[in-house]
SETI-71871 format. One line per 2 residues: their letters; for each residue y, x, z of C-alpha. Coordinates in nm, 4 decimals, padded with zeros to 6 digits. Each point is the difference from the previous one (the first is absolute). Example, Ala and Ser with C-alpha at 12.3 -4.5 7.8 and 13.67 -1.06 7.14 Angstrom:
BEGIN
AS> -00.4500,01.2300,00.7800  00.3440,00.1370,-00.0660
//
This chain:
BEGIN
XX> -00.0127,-16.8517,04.1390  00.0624,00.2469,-00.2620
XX> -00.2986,-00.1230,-00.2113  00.1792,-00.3217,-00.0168
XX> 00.3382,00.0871,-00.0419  -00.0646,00.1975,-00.3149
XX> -00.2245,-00.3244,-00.1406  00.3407,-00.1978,00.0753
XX> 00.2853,00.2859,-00.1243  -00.1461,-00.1234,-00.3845
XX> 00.1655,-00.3539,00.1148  00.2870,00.1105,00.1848
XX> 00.2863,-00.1179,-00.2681  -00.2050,-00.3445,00.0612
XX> -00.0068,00.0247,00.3307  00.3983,00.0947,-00.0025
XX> 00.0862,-00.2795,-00.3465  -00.2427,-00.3129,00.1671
XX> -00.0168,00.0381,00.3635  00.3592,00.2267,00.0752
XX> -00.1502,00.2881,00.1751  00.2031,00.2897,-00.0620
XX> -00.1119,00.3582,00.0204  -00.1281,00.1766,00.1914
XX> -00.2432,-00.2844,00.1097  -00.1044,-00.0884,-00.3336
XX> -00.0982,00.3510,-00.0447  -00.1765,-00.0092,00.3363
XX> -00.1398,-00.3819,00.0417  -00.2918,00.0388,00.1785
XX> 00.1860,00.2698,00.2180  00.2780,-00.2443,00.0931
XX> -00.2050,-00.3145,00.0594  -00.2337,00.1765,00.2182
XX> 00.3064,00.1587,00.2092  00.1561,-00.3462,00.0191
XX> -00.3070,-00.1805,00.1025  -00.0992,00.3110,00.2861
XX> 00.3839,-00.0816,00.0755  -00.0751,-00.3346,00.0978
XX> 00.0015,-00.1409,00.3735  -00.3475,00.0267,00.1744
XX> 00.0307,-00.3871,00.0381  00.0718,-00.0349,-00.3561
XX> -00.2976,00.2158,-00.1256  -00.2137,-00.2235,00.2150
XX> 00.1069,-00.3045,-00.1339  -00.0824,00.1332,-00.3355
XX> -00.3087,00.1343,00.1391  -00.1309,-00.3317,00.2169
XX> 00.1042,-00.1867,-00.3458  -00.3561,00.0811,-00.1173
XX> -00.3062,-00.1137,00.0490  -00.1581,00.3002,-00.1414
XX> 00.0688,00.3746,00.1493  00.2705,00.1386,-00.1935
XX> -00.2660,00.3070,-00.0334  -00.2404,-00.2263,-00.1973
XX> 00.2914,-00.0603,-00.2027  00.0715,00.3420,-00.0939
XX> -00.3852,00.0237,-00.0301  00.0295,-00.2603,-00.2918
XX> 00.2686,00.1572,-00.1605  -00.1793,00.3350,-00.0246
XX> -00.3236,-00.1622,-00.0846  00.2578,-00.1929,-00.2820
XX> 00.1273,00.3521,-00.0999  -00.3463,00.1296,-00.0531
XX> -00.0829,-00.2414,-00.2158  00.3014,00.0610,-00.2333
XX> -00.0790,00.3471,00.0007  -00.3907,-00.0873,-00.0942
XX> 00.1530,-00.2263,-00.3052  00.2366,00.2658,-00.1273
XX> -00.3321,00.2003,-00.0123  -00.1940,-00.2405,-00.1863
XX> 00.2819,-00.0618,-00.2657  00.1283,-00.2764,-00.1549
XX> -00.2721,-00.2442,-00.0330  00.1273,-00.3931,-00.0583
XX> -00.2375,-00.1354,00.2658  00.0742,00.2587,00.2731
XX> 00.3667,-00.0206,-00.1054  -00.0147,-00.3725,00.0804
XX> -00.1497,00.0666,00.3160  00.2466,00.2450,00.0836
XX> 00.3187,-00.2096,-00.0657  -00.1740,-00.3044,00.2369
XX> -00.0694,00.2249,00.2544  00.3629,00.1468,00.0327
XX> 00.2243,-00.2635,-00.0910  -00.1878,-00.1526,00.3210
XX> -00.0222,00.2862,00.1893  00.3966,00.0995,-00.0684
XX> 00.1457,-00.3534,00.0220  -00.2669,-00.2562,00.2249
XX> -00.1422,00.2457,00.2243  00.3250,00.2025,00.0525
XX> 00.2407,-00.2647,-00.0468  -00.1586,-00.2293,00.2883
XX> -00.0794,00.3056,00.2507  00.2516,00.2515,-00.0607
XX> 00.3437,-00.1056,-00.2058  00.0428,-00.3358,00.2015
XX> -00.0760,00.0967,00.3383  00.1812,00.3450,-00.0235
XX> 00.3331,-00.1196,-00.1560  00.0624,-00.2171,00.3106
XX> 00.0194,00.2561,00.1824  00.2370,00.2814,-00.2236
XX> 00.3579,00.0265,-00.0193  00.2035,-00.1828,-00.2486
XX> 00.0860,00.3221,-00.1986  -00.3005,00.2097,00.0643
XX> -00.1588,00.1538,-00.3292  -00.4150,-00.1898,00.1490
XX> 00.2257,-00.3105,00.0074  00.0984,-00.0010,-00.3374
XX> -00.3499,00.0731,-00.1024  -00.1732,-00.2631,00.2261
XX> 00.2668,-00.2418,-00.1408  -00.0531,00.0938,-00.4020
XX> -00.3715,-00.0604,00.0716  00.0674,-00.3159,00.1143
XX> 00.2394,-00.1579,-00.1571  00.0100,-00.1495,-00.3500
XX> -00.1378,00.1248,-00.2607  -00.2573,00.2313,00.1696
XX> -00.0071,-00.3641,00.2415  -00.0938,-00.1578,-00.2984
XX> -00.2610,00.1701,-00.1185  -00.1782,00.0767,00.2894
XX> -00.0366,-00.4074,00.0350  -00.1222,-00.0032,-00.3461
XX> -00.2252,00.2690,00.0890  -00.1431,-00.1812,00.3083
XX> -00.0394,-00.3119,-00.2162  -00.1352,00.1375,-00.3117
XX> 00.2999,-00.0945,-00.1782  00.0187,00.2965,-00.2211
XX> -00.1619,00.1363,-00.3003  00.1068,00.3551,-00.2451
XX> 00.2227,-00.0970,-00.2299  -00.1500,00.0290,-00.3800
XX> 00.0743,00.3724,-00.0974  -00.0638,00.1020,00.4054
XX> 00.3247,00.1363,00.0637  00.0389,-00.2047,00.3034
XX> -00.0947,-00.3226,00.1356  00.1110,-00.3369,-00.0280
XX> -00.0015,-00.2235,00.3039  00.1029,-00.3255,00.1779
XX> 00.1444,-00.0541,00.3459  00.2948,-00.2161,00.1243
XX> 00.3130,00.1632,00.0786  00.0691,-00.1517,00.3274
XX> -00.2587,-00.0768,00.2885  00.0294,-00.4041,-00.0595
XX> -00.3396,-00.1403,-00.0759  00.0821,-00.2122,-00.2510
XX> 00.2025,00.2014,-00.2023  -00.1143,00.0582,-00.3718
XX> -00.1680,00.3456,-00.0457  00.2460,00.2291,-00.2889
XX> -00.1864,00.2544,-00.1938  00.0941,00.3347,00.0496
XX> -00.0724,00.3756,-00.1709  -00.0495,00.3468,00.1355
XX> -00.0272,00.2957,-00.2384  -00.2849,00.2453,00.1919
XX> 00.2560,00.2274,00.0558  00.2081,-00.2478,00.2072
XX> -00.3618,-00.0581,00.1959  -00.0853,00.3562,00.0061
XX> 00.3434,00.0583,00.1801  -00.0875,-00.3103,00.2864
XX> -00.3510,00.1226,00.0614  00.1472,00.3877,00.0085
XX> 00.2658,-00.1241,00.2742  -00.2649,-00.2154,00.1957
XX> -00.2352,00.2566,00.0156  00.2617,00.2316,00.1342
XX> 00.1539,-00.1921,00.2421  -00.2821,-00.1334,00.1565
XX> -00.1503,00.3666,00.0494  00.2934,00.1675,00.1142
XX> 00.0630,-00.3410,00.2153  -00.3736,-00.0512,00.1823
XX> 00.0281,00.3386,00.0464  00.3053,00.0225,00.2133
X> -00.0486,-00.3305,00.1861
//
């Protein structure tokens, strides 16, 4: 968990400022989740574990196959069409994938206060909620200057609500994906 916990300390005033996770957990996030989720009931860390279809080891399989291909575009540099590629494939990966067989299953069975609580929650909730719809509905697009992206979801979970347009400056997403990646490792890991 080191690995990750240094990727995270470079957000840990966010982590602290958005999602109130005081030191020294948001200088050790992947350390902490992974304790609290070990921590966990053997009833509850079936639950989480029965709560997918798929072998939590094929999902770590995924995310390292996922992490090798970041690596392999870092190599190749910044080209527009593998950079395109590269945003698709981990704004699904961090928010679809993870959201649906990590975040929502996992925070059910946390305590309230628990630093993988928070986490599971943030990635759930509104906006990261919001975008991860538009992602799943190709409801998005890079805003002109690619600084971020612009997207539409509805706020709420009410069908027939109008969809609002929202922004998100790539730092704000490189922050989500940063804390999605981390929490499902250090999570799937400990389950």
């Amino acid at each position: 968990m080191d690995h990750l916990d240094r990727q995270m300390k470079v957000w840990s005033t966010r982590l602290r400022d958005d999602l109130k996770i005081g030191p020294p957990e948001s200088n050790q996030l992947a350390t902490t989740i992974a304790k609290e989720v070990a921590s966990l009931s053997e009833e509850a860390k079936q639950r989480v574990r029965d709560a997918s279809q798929i072998p939590l080891a094929t999902r770590i399989e995924e995310l390292v196959g996922f992490q090798g291909f970041m690596d392999h575009v870092r190599e190749l540099g910044g080209s527009p069409v593998v950079v395109r590629a590269q945003v698709v494939y981990q704004n699904y990966i961090c928010f679809v994938y993870l959201g649906e067989s990590c975040f929502n299953v996992l925070k059910k069975e946390l305590p309230p206060s628990s630093t993988a609580k928070k986490c599971c929650r943030f990635l759930t909730d509104n906006p990261v909620r919001a975008f991860r719809n538009a992602v799943a509905h190709a409801n998005w697009r890079y805003l002109p200057d690619f600084s971020g992206l612009e997207f539409w979801a509805r706020k709420g979970a009410e069908p027939n609500e109008p969809m609002e347009r929202f922004e998100v400056s790539q730092n704000d997403v490189g922050f989500w994906q940063a804390l999605a990646r981390a929490t499902a490792y250090a999570a799937f890991l400990s389950v």
